[in-house]
C-alpha positions in Angstrom: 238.0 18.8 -17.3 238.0 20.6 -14.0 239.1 24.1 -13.8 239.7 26.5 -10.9 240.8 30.0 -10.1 243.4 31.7 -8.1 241.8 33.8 -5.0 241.2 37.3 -5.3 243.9 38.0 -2.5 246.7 36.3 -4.0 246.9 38.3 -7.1 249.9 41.5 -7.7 247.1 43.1 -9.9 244.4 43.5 -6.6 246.1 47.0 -5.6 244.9 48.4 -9.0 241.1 47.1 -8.8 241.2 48.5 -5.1 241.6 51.8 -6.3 240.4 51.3 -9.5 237.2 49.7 -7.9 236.6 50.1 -4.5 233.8 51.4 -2.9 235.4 54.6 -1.8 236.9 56.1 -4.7 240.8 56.6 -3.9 243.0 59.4 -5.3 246.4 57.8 -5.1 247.8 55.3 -7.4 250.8 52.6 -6.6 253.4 52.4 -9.5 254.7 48.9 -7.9 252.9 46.8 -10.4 253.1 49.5 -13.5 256.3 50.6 -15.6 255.4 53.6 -18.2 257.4 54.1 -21.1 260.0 56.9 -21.2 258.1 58.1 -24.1 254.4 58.2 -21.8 252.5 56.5 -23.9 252.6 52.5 -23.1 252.5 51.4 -19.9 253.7 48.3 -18.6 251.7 46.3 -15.9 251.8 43.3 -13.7 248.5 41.0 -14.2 247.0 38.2 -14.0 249.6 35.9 -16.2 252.4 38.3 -16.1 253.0 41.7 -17.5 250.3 43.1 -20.6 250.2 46.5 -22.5 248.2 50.0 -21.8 248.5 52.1 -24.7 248.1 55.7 -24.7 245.7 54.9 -27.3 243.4 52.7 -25.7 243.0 55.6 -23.3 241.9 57.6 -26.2 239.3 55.0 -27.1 238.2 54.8 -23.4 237.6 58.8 -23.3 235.5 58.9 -27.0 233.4 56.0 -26.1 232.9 57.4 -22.9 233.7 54.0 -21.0 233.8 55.3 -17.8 231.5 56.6 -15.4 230.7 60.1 -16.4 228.6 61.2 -13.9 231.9 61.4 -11.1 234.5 62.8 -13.4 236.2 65.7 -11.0 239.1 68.0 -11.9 241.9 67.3 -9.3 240.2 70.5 -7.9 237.4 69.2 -7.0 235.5 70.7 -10.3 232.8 68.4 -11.7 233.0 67.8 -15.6 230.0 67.5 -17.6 231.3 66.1 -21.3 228.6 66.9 -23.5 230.7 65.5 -26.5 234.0 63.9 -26.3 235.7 65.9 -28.8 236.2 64.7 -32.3 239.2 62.2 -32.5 242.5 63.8 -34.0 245.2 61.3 -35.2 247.2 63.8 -36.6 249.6 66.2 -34.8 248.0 68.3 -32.0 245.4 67.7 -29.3 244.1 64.5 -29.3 240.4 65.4 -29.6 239.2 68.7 -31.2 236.0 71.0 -30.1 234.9 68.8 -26.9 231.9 70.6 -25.7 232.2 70.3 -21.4 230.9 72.4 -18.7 232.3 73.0 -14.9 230.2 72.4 -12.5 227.5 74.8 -12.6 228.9 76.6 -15.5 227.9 77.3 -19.3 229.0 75.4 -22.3 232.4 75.5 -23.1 234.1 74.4 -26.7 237.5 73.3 -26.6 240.3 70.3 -27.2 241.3 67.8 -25.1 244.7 66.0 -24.2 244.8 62.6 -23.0 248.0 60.8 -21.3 248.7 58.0 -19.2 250.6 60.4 -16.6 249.9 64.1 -15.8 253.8 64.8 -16.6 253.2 63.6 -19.9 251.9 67.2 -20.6 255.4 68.9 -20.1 257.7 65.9 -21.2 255.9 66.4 -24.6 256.5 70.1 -24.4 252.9 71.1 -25.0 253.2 74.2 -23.5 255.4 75.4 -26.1 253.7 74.2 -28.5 250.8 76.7 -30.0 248.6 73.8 -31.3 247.7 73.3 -28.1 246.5 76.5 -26.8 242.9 75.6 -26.8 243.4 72.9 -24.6 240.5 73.5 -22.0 240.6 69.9 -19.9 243.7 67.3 -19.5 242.9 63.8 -19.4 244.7 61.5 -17.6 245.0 57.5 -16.6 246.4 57.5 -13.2 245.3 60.4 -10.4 248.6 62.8 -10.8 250.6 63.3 -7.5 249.3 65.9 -4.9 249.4 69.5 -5.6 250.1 68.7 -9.7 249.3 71.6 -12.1 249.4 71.4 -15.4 249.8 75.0 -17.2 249.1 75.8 -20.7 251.8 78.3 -23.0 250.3 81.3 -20.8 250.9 79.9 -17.7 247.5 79.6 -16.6 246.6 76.2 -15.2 244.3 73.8 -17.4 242.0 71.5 -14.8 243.3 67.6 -14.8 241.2 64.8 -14.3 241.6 60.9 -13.9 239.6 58.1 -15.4 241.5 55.2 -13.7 238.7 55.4 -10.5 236.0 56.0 -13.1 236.9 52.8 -15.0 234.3 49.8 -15.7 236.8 47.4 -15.8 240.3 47.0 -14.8 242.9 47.8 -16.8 243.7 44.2 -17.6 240.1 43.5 -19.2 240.6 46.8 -21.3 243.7 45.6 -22.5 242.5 42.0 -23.3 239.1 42.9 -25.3 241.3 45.8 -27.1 243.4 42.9 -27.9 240.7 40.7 -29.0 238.9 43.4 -31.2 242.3 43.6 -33.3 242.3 40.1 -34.1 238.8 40.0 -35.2 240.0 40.6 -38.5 242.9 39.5 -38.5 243.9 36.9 -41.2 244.1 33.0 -39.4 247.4 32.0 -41.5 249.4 32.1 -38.6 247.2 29.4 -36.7 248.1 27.0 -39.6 251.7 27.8 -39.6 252.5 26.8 -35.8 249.4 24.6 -35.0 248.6 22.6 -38.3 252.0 20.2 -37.5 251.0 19.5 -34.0 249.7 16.4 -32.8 245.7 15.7 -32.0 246.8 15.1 -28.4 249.2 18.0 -28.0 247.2 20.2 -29.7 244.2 19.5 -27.5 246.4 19.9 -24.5 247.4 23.7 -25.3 243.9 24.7 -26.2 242.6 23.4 -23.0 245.5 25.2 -21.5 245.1 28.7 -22.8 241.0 27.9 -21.7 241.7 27.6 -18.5 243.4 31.1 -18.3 240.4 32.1 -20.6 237.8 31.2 -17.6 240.3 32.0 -14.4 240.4 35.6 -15.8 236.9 35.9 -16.5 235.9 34.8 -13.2 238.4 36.8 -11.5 236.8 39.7 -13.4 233.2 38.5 -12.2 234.5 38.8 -8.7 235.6 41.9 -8.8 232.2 43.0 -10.4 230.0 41.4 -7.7 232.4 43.3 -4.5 232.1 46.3 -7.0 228.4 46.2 -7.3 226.9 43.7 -5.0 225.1 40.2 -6.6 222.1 42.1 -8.0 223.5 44.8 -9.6 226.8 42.5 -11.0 224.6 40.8 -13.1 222.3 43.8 -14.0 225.7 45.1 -15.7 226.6 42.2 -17.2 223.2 41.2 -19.2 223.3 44.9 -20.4 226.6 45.4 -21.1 226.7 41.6 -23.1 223.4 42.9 -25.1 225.5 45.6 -26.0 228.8 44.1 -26.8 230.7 45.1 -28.7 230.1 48.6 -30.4 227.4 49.3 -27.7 228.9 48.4 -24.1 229.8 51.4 -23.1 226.2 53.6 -23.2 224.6 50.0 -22.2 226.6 50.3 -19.0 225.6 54.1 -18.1 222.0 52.7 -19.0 222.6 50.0 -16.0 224.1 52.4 -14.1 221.3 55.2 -14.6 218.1 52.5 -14.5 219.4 49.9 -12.0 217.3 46.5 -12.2 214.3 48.0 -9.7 213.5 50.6 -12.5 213.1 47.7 -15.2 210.1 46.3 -13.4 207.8 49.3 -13.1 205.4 49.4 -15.8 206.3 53.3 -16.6 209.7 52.3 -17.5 209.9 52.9 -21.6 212.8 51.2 -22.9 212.4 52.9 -25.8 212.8 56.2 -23.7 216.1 54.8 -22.2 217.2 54.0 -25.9 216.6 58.3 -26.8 218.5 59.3 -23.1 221.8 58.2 -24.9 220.8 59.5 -28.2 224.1 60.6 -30.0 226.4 57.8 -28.4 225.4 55.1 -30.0 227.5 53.1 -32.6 225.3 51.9 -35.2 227.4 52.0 -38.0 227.9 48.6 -39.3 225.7 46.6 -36.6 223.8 43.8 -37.4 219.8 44.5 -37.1 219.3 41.8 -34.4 222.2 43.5 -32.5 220.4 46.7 -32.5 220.7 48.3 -29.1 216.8 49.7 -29.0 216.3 46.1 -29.5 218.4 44.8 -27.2 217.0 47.1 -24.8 213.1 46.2 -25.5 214.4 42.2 -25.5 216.2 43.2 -21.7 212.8 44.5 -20.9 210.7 41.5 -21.6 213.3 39.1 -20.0 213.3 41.8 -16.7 209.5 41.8 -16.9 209.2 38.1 -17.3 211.2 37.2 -14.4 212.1 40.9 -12.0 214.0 39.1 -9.9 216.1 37.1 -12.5 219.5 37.8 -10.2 217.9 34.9 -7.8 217.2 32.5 -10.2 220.5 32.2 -11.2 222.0 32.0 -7.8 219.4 29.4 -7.6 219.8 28.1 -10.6 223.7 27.5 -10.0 223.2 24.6 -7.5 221.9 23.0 -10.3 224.8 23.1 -12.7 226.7 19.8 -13.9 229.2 19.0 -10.8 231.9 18.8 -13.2 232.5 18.0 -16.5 236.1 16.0 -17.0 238.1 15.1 -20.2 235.6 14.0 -22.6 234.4 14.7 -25.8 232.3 17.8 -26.3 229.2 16.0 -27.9 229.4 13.3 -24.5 229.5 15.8 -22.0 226.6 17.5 -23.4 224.7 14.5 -23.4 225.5 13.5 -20.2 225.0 16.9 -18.7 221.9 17.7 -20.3 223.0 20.7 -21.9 220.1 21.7 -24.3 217.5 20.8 -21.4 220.1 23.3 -18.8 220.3 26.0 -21.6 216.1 25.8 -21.9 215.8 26.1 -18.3 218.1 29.0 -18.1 216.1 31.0 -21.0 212.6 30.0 -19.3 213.6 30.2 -15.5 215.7 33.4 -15.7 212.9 35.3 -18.2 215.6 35.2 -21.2 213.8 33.7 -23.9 213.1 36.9 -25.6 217.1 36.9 -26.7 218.0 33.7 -27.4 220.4 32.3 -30.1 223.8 33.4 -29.6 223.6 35.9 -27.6 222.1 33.7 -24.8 225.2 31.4 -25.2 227.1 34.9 -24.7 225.1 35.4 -21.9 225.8 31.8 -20.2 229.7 32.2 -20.9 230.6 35.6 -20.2 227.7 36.2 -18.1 226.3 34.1 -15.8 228.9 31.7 -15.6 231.5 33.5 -14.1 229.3 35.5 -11.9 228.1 31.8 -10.8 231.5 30.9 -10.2 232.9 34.2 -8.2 229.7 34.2 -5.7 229.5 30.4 -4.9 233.1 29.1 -5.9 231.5 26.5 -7.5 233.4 24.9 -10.6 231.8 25.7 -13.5 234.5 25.9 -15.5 234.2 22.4 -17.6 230.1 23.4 -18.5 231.9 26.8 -19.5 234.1 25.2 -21.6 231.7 22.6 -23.5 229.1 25.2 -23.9 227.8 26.3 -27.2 230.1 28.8 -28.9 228.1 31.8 -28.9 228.6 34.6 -31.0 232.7 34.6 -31.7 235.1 36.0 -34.5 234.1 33.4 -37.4 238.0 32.9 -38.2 238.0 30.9 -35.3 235.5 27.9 -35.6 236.6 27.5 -39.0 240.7 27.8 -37.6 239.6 24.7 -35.2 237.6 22.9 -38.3 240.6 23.0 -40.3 243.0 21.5 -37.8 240.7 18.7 -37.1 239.9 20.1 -33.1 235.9 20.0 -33.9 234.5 18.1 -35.7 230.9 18.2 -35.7 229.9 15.1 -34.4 231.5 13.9 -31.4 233.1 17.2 -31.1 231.2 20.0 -32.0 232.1 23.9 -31.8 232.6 24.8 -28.1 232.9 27.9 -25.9 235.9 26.5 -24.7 238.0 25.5 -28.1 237.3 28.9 -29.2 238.4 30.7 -26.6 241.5 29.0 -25.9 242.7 29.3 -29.5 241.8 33.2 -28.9 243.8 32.9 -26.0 246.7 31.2 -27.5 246.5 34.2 -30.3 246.6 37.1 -27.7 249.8 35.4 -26.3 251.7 35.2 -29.9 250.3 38.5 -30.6 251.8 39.6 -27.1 254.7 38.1 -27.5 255.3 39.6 -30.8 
């Protein structure tokens, strides 16, 4: 199987991640790839594979995990905004987040609620103004930068300071919207694989998963790519071992960590990872996480692996001339075989200074790491070791989905990266399209 991946230029979603992403931070926004709803609170935009979702919602999420980069959120002013807590979460009527404790620039402390929209007009087309309950409304939150010269004015008239997360973003839009995605089908019963897919050939079957892969990997790369002009090679990957450690209650606070300690500070023996766990005391997500995905463990494992091998970055790029050329339409359990998989995934863990995580996570790592990164620097095809690689840590409804319909089998074709992922992918599209 040989997979490639569309170039960065000839993509409709590129003028997002340019102002999303670039290096200078740009103020202005084009609406010729996004629709919002009359109502303000989905948006509509063109991406990779056509048009996908951006709640209101998932903005919401975005602001209370603070998946953004804090340290240059401005009012439209100018003002910087220190967000000392996010607020707490209101679902019911009202501002969207209650008793957020921000200060202005060089200013005290302030308590107060924040709003959230995709648009700055969303504030009057929802009549808060008139609207009492939102009189304590202290900062408004918004998706895309608002038009020049935009004021939004609370029931006194007085103007309430607007800022914009879409330059402040870690990701595009699109990756938001596709791991939001993926998150709601973690628990989500499988009896809908079985109704459409249980009928369907071996051959056919195969032929869609493979399918829905390949879109799996182009978008993953096409996110690498983005990443590495973002960041630069060294620091790309920096953010991607941390934020994978982290993944999924943790990313966010794992990517201020690589933002705050970039991969230089790792080395120096002074550097306490312990101490980097406490600096984001109060933002970290522990309910429910596995011990061995503990982020103060995850942080002293990324401290071993940075101290075992500083300059890990250049092993990989090193590493990546060494990958399988290409691994074509065979059976999972032959193309590991003949590609040496379990001597490549030791010489990854040993080379690169990984061997303190190891398991699954390292598999993570290798898929949604290194992988793509591999792939967006050197444009070599890596897609066909991505796709027979070992599964890694997925949604367990899914190995057991591709059991049942005979796609693995254990033998000649064990669990894959790949499988998984393209069933996932053929779920996000039924979900879509529903």
């Amino acid at each position: 199987m040989s997979f490639s991946f569309p170039s960065l230029s000839s993509l409709r979603f590129q003028d997002i991640e340019r102002r999303a992403f670039g290096v200078k931070r740009m103020s202005s926004y084009s609406f010729s790839s996004a629709d919002v709803s009359p109502a303000g609170v989905v948006a509509e935009i063109q991406g990779l594979y056509g048009a996908f979702s951006f709640p209101e919602k998932l903005l919401q999420k975005i602001w209370l995990r603070g998946d953004f980069d804090r340290a240059g959120l401005v009012t439209t002013e100018g003002r910087h905004v220190r967000v000392r807590h996010p607020g707490k979460w209101n679902l019911l009527g009202g501002p969207d987040f209650k008793g957020a404790r921000l200060g202005f620039d060089d200013g005290p402390e302030i308590i107060g609620d924040v709003e959230l929209h995709l648009l700055a007009d969303g504030w009057a087309a929802h009549g808060h103004a008139a609207d009492r309950a939102y009189d304590g409304v202290v900062l408004h939150v918004v998706l895309f930068p608002p038009e020049p010269g935009h004021v939004t004015r609370g029931g006194d008239g007085s103007a309430i300071p607007v800022a914009a997360l879409l330059p402040l973003l870690h990701h595009d839009l699109e990756q938001f919207a596709a791991e939001e995605a993926v998150e709601l089908l973690t628990n989500r019963p499988a009896s809908r694989i079985h109704e459409e897919l249980a009928t369907l050939p071996a051959a056919e079957l195969t032929q869609l998963l493979n399918r829905h892969a390949e879109r799996r990997w182009r978008q993953k790369v096409h996110f690498a790519r983005v990443r590495v002009q973002r960041l630069g090679w060294t620091a790309a990957c920096h953010h991607a071992a941390l934020e994978i450690l982290g993944y999924r209650f943790n990313r966010a606070p794992m990517l201020r960590i690589a933002a705050a300690w970039p991969l230089g500070e790792w080395v120096r023996p002074v550097t306490d990872s312990d101490a980097i766990f406490a600096a984001e005391s109060g933002t970290w997500s522990l309910q429910g996480v596995r011990p061995a995905n503990h982020p103060r463990l995850r942080l002293r494992q990324y401290a071993a692996w940075v101290r075992a091998q500083p300059d890990w970055p250049g092993q990989l790029m090193a590493l990546g001339e060494s990958l399988p050329a290409s691994v074509l339409d065979s059976a999972t359990g032959v193309a590991r075989r003949t590609g040496q998989f379990a001597k490549l995934r030791e010489t990854m863990a040993v080379k690169l200074g990984a061997t303190a995580v190891g398991g699954t996570r390292l598999d993570n790592l290798v898929c949604d790491g290194f992988l793509p990164l591999l792939a967006a620097i050197s444009g070599r095809d890596a897609g066909g070791v991505w796709f027979h690689w070992y599964p890694g840590d997925l949604p367990p409804m899914l190995p057991r989905a591709l059991r049942s319909l005979g796609a693995i089998d254990g033998r000649a074709q064990p669990a894959s990266h790949g499988a998984a992922q393209g069933l996932l992918g053929w779920l996000l599209e039924r979900e879509a399209q529903d």
